[in-house]
Structures are given as C-alpha cells and as structure tokens.
C-alpha positions in Angstrom: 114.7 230.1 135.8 112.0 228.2 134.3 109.1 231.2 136.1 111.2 233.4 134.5 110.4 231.8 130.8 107.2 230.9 131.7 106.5 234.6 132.3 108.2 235.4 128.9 106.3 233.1 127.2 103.2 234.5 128.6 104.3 238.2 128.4 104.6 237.2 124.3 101.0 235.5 124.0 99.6 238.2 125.5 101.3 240.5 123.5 100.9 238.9 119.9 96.5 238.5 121.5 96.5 242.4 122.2 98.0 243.0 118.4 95.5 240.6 116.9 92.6 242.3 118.7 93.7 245.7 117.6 94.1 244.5 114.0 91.1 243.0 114.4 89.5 246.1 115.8 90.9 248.2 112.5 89.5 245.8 110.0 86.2 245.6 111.8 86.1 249.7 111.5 87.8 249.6 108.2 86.3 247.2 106.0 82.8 249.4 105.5 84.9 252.0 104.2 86.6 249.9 101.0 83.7 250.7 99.0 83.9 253.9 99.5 87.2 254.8 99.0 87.3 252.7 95.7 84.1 254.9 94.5 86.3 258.0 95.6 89.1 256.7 93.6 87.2 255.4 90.5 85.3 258.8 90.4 88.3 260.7 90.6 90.1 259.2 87.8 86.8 259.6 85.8 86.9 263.2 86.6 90.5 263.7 86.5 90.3 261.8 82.4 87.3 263.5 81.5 88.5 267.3 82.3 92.1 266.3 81.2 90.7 264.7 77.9 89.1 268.1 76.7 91.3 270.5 78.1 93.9 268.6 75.7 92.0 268.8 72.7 
C-alpha cells in the first residue's frame, strides 16, 4: 500500500520535473525570438496602414 503511493508520488514529481524542463527548454529557445516577431508584427502593421492609407484616398 504505502510502496504503491510512494511510487505515485514519485511517478508525479517526476512527471511535473520533465514538464518544467521542457517548458523550460521552449523559453530558453523562444525568448531570442520575441524581438523579432514583435518587429515582424510592428512592421507589418506599418506596411499594412501605410498601403491601406493611400489606396483609400
């Protein structure tokens, strides 16, 4: 009985650790690439108003 929820218990940690180190991993490999998808974004929008703007007018 009690091996039994001891090796839940442990089957969990290990578990919730393996998830933690593969979010980890993501944001490790991730974060660089914030900047450049804001810049991608912001220059988008920029280009998207700009060509929108005077083909309304």
């Amino acid at each position: 009985m009690f091996s039994k929820l001891l090796t839940g218990v442990f089957g969990a940690l290990l578990l919730v650790l393996l998830v933690a180190g593969v979010a980890r991993a993501a944001y490790e490999l991730l974060a660089p690439l914030v900047p450049i998808l804001i810049t991608l974004v912001a220059l988008g929008a920029v280009y998207w108003f700009i060509f929108r703007g005077i083909r309304r007018r």
